[in-house]
SEVEX-804559 format. One line per 4 residues: number of its first residue (from 1); their letters; for each residue x, y, z of C-alpha. Coordinates in Angstrom, 2 decimals. Last residue first. Layout:
NUM> A> X,Y,Z; ...;
END
This chain:
394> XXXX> -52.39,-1.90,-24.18; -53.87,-5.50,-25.45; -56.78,-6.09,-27.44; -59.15,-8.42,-26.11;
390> XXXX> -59.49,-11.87,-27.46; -57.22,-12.98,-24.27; -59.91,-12.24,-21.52; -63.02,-14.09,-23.14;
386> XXXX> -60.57,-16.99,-23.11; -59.80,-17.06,-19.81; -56.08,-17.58,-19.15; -55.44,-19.91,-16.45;
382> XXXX> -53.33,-19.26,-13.21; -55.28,-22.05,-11.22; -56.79,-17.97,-9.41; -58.05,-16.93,-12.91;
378> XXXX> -60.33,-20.22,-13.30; -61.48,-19.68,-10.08; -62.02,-15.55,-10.48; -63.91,-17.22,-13.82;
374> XXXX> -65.79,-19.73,-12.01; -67.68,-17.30,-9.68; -67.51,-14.17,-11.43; -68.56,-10.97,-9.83;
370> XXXX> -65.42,-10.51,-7.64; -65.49,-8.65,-4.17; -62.77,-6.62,-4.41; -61.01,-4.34,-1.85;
366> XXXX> -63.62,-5.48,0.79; -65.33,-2.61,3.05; -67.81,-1.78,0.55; -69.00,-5.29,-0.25;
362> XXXX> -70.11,-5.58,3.84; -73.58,-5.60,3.72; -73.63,-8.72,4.83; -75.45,-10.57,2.32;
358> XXXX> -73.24,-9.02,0.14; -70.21,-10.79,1.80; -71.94,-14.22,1.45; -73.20,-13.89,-1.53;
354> XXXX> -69.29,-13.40,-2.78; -68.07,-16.34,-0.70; -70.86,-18.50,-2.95; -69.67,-17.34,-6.37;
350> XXXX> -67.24,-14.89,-6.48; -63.76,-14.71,-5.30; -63.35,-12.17,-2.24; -59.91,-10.03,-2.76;
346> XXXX> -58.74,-8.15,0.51; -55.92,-5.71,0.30; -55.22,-4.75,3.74; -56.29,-2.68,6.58;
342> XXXX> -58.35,-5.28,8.25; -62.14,-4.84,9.42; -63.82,-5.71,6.97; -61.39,-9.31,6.45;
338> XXXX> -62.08,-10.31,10.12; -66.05,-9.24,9.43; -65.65,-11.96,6.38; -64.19,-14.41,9.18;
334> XXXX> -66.77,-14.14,11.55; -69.58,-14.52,8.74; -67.70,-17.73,7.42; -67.30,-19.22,10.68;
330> XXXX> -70.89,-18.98,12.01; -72.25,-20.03,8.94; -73.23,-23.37,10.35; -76.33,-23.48,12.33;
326> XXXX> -77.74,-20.39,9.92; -77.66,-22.60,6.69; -76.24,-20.92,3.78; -73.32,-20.96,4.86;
322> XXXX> -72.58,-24.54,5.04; -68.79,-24.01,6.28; -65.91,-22.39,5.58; -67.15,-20.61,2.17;
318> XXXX> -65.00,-20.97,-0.75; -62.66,-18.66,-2.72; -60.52,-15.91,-0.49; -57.64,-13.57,-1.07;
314> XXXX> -55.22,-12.42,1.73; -53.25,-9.66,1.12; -51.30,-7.06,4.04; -51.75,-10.13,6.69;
310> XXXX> -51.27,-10.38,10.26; -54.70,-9.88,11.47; -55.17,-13.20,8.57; -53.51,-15.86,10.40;
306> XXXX> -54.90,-14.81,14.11; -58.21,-14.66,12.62; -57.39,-17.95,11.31; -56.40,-19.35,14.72;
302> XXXX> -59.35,-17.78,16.49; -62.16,-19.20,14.15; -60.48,-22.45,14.32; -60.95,-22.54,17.90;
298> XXXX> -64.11,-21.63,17.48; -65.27,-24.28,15.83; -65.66,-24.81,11.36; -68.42,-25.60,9.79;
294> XXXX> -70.54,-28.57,8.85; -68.72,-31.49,9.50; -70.95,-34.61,10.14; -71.96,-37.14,12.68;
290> XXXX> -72.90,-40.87,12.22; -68.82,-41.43,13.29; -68.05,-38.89,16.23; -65.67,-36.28,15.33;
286> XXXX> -62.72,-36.60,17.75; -59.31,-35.73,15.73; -61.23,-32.41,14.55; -61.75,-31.60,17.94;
282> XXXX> -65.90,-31.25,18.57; -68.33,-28.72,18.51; -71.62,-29.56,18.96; -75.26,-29.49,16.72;
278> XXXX> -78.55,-30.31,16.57; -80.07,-29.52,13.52; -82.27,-27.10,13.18; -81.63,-25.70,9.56;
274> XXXX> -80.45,-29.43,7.79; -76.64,-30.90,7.60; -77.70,-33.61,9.35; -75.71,-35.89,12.39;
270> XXXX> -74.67,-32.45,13.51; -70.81,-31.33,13.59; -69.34,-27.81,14.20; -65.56,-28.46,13.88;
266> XXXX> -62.40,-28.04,15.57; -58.47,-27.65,15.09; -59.35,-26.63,11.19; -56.40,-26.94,8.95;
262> XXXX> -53.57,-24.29,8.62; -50.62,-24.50,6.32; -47.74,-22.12,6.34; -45.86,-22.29,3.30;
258> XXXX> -41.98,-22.70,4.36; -41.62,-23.90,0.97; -40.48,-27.26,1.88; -44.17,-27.46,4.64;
254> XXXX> -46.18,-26.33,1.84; -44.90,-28.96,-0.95; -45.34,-32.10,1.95; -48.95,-30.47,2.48;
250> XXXX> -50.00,-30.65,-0.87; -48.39,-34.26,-1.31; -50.89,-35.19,1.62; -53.31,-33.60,-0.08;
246> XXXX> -52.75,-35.90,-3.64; -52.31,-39.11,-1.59; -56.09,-38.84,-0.04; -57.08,-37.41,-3.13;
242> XXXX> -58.97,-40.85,-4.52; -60.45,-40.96,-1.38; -62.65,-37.40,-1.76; -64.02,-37.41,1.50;
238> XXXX> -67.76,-36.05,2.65; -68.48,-35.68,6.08; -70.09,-39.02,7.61; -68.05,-39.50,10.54;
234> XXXX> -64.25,-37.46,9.91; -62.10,-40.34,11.34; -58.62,-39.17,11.62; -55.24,-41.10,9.66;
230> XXXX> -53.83,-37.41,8.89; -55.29,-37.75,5.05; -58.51,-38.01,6.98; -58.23,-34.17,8.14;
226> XXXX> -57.54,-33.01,4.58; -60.17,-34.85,2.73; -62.74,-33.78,6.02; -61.20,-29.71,4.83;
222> XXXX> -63.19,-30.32,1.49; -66.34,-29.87,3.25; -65.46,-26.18,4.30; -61.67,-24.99,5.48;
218> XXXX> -58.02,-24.42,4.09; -55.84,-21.71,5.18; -52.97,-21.60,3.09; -50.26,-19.05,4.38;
214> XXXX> -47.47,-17.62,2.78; -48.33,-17.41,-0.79; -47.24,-17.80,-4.07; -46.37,-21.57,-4.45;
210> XXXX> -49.63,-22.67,-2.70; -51.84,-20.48,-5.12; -51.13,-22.75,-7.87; -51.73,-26.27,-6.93;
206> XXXX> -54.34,-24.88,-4.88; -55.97,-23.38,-7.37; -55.54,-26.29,-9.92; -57.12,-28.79,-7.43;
202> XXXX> -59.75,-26.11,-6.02; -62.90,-28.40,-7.13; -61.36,-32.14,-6.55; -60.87,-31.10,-3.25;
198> XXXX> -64.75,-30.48,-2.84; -67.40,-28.75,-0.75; -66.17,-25.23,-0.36; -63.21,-23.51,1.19;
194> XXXX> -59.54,-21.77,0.06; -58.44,-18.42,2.31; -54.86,-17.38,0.64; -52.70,-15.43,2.55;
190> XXXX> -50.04,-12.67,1.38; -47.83,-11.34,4.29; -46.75,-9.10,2.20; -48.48,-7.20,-0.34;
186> XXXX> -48.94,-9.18,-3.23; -47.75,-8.50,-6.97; -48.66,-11.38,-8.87; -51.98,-13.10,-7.18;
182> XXXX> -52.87,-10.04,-5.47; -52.52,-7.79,-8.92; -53.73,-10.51,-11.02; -57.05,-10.81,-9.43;
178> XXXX> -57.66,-6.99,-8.49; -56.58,-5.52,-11.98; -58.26,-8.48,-13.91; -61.60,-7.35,-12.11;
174> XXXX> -61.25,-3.96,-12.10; -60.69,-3.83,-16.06; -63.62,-6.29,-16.53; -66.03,-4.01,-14.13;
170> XXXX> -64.65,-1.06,-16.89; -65.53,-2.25,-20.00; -62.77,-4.36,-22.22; -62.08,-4.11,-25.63;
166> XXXX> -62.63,-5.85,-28.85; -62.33,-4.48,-32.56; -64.61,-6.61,-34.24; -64.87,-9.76,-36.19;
162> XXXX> -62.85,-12.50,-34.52; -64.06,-10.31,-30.88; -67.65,-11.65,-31.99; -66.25,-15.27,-30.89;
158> XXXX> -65.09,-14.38,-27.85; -67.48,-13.85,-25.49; -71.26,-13.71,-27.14; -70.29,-16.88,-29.55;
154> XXXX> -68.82,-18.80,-26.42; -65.56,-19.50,-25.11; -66.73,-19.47,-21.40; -63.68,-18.45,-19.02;
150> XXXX> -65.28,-14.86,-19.73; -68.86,-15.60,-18.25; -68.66,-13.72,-15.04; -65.65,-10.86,-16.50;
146> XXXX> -69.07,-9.93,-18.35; -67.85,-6.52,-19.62; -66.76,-7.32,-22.94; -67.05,-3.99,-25.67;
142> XXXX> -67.41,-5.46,-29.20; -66.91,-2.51,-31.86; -69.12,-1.66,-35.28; -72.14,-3.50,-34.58;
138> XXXX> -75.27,-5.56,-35.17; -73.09,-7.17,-37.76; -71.12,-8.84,-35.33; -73.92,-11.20,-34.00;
134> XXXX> -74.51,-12.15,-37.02; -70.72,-13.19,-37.01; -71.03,-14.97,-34.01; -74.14,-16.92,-34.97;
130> XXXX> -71.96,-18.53,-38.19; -69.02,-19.21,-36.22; -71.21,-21.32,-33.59; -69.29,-20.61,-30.06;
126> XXXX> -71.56,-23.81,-29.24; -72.37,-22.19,-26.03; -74.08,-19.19,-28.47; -75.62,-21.51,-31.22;
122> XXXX> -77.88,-23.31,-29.07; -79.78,-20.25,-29.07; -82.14,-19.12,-26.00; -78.51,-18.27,-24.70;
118> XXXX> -78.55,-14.72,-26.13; -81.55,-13.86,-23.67; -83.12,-11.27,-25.92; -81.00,-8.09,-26.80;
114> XXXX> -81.21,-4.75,-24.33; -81.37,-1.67,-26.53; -79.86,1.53,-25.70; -79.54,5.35,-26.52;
110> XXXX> -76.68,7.45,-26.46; -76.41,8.25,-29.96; -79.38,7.53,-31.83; -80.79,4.22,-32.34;
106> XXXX> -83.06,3.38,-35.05; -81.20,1.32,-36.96; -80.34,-0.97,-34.00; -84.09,-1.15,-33.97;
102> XXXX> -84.11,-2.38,-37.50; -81.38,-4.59,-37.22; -82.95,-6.35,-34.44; -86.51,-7.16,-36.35;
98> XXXX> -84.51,-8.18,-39.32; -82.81,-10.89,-37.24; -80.27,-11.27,-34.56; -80.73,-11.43,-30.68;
94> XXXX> -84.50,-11.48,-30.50; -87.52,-10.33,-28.68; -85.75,-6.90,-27.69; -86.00,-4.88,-24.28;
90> XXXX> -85.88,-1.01,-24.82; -83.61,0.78,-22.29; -85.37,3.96,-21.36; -83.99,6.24,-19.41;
86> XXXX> -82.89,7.18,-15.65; -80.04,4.60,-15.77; -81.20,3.07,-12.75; -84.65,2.59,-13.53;
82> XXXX> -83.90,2.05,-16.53; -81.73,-1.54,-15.85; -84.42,-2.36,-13.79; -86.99,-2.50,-16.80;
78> XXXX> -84.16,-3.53,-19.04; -83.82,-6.89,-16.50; -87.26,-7.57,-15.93; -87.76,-7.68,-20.35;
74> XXXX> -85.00,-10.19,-19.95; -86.41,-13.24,-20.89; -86.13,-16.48,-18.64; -89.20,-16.92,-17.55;
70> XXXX> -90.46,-17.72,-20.80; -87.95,-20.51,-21.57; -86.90,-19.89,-25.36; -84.53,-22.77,-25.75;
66> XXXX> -80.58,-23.31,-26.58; -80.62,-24.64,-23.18; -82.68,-22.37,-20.87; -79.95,-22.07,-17.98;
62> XXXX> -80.09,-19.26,-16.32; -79.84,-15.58,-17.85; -77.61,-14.57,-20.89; -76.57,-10.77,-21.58;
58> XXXX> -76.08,-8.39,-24.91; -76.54,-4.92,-24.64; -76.57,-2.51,-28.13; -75.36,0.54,-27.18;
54> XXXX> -75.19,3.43,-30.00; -72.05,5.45,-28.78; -72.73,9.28,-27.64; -69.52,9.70,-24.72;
50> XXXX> -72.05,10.12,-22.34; -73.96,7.14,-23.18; -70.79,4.75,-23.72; -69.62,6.02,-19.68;
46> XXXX> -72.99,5.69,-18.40; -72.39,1.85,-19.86; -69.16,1.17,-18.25; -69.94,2.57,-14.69;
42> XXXX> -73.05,0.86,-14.78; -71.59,-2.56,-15.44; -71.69,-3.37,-11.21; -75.21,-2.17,-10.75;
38> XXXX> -76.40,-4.85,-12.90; -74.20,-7.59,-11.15; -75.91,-6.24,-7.63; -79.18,-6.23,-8.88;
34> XXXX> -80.11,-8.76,-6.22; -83.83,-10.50,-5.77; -85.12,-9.50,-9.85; -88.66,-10.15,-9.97;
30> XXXX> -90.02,-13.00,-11.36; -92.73,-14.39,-9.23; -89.99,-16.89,-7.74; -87.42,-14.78,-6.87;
26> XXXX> -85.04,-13.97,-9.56; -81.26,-14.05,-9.12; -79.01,-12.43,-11.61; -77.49,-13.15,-14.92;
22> XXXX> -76.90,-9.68,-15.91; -73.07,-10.93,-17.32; -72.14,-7.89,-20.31; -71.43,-8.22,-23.37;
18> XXXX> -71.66,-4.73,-24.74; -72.05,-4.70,-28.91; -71.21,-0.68,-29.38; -72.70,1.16,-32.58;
14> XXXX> -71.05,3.75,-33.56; -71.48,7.77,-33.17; -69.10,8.44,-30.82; -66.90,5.58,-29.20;
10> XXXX> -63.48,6.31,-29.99; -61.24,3.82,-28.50; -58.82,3.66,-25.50; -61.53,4.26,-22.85;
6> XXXX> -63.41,1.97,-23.92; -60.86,-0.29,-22.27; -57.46,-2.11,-23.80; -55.94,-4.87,-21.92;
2> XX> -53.16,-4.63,-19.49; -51.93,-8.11,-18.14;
END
C-alpha cells in the first residue's frame, strides 16, 4: 500500500489544508498533560514551512457534539504547537467563514493558522458534502496526517480529498509502513500480543491476525471468555457467553494451522478491581468465585516472555491486565520492557497499550508505537480505512 506524501507534490506558494489528530489529553485546568500526538506531525509540518506552503491546520478535540464546548477550543493547542515550532501559529474562532478566508488571505509562505475545533459542527461526523467543500475552498491541496481519525469517514478525512488533490504527511506514511509491513511482510517468528476487556472488541483482529502469525498470545479481561470456554470457573471476571462457541472455534483454527496459542496459566485476582485491593495469584483453573481477574501471574509473565524472546515481529493491541491500576499492571509493564529489550520489529497499537509504553518512557525503544487507537485496530481486522484510500496512490 504506497500512497503519495508531500513529498510527491509541489508545495510552494499554495495553500495546504493539514488534517492532522491533536486530540490530546488535558488536565483538568486546561493544560495540555501529553503532547506526544503534537510532537508526532512535526516532521510533516516543518517540512510544509521549509518548503514555503501556506498551512492551514485542521484538528478535532473530545467529544463536543456538533457544539461549541469552551473547553474544548484549541487556542492551548497553537500555543504549544509554537512553542515547538519556534513561531507563531495563530489560533482561529472558526473553521469556515469570511473571518477564515481572510486570515488564510493573509498568509505568506510558511506561515500557519490553527482552525477551530472542526467537530464543534455537526456537519464534520456527518461527512456533510456541503461542509466538506467549504472546507476545500480554504485550500489548494488536502495533506492527511491524522492516521488517529482515518477509519472515520468524516468531512475533515475524506470528504475534502473529493475536492482536492490528497496526500499523506509523514506520521501517516510511518504508520501504514509499520502496520502493513508486520502484518504482510513479517519477520519470522511473527507473534501477535491481543488484550483488553472484551472478545467481542478484537473479533475481526483475531479472526485475521490468527491466519498470519505463529503465536497468539491472548491476555486482559477478555482472556476469562477464553478460560471458561475450557469448562473453568473465572469468579466474577467478565465473560462474553454468547462467544463461548466462537473462542473455542478460534482455538480449533489455531491448533490446524499449527498457530501456537497461549492463554494465561495464572492470574492476579482481588474480589475488586479498585487501587488497594487485596490481591493473590491463583491458577487460572482455581479462581475463587466472588474474586476477579485483573492481570495476569507470573507464570504467565514467564511463558510469554519465553514466546516473544523468540520472536523477530510481534505486534501488540490490548493491555494484559488493568493497567491503569498499580495492583495489576504488573504484567503489562514486564512485558513492554520484554518488547524494549528485544532485537526485533516491535509494533505497539494505540490506544491504551500505547499510554502504557509512553508512560514508560520506553517509545524510543519500540519500532512503532501507533498514534491511533481504533484505526491501528481497524488496520490490524485487515480493513481499509477510509481516510487511507482517498489518498492518491504512488
Amino acid at each position: 500500500m504506497r500512497k503519495k506524501t508531500v513529498e510527491d507534490i509541489d508545495v510552494a506558494g499554495k495553500r495546504v489544508f493539514l488534517r492532522v489528530d491533536f486530540n490530546v489529553p488535558m488536565d483538568k485546568a486546561g493544560a495540555i498533560s501529553d503532547d506526544s500526538r503534537i510532537k508526532a506531525c512535526l516532521p510533516t509540518i516543518e517540512y510544509l514551512i521549509d518548503h514555503n506552503a501556506r498551512v492551514v491546520i485542521c484538528s478535532h478535540l473530545g467529544r463536543p457534539d456538533g457544539k461549541v464546548v469552551e473547553s474544548l477550543r484549541l487556542t492551548p493547542i497553537a500555543k504549544r504547537l509554537s512553542e515547538l515550532l519556534g513561531k507563531p501559529v495563530e489560533a482561529l474562532k472558526q473553521c469556515i467563514g469570511p473571518e477564515v478566508k481572510d486570515a488564510i488571505d493573509r498568509l505568506r509562505d510558511g506561515n500557519i493558522v490553527l482552525l477551530e475545533n472542526i467537530r464543534f459542527h455537526p456537519e464534520e461526523e456527518a461527512n456533510d458534502p456541503n461542509f466538506a467543500k467549504a472546507l476545500s475552498k480554504l485550500a489548494d491541496v488536502f495533506v492527511n496526517d491524522a492516521f488517529g481519525t482515518s477509519h472515520r469517514a468524516h468531512a475533515s478525512v475524506v470528504g475534502v480529498a473529493k475536492y482536492l488533490p490528497a496526500v499523506s504527511g509523514f506520521l501517516m506514511e510511518k504508520e501504514i509502513e509499520a502496520l502493513s509491513g508486520a502484518l504482510e511482510n513479517p519477520k519470522r517468528p511473527f507473534a501477535a500480543m491481543i488484550g483488553g476487556a472484551k472478545v467481542s472488541g478484537k473479533l475481526a483482529v483475531l479472526e485475521n491476525i490468527v491466519n498470519k502469525v505463529d503465536a497468539l498470545l491472548i491476555g486482559g479481561g477478555m482472556a476469562a471468555t477464553f478460560i471458561k470456554s475450557l469448562g473453568y470457573g473465572v469468579g466474577t471476571s467478565m465473560v462474553e457467553n454468547d462467544r463461548l462457541d466462537y473462542v473455542r472455534q478460534l482455538m480449533k483454527k489455531a491448533k490446524s494451522k499449527g498457530t501456537r496459542l497461549l492463554l494465561p496459566q495464572d492470574s492476579v485476582v482481588a474480589e475488586k478491581l479498585e487501587a488497594g485491593a487485596g490481591t493473590k495469584t491463583v491458577p487460572v483453573t482455581k479462581i475463587p468465585d466472588g474474586w476477579t481477574i485483573g492481570d495476569i501471574g507470573p507464570d504467565t509473565i514467564r511463558e510469554f516472555s519465553t514466546e516473544l524472546k523468540k520472536c523477530k515481529t510481534v505486534v501488540w493491541n490490548g493491555p494484559v491486565g488493568v493497567f491503569e491500576i498499580p495492583e495489576f499492571s504488573n504484567g503489562t509493564r514486564s512485558l513492554i520492557q520484554v518488547l524494549a529489550d528485544l532485537e526485533a520489529t516491535t509494533v505497539i497499537g494505540g490506544g491504551s497499550t500505547a499510554e502504557a509504553v509512553v508512560e514508560m518512557g520506553l517509545t524510543d525503544k519500540m519500532s512503532h508505537v501507533s498514534t491511533g487507537g481504533g484505526a491501528s485496530l481497524e488496520f490490524m481486522e485487515g480493513k481499509a480505512l477510509p481516510g487511507v484510500a482517498v489518498l492518491q496512490d504512488k
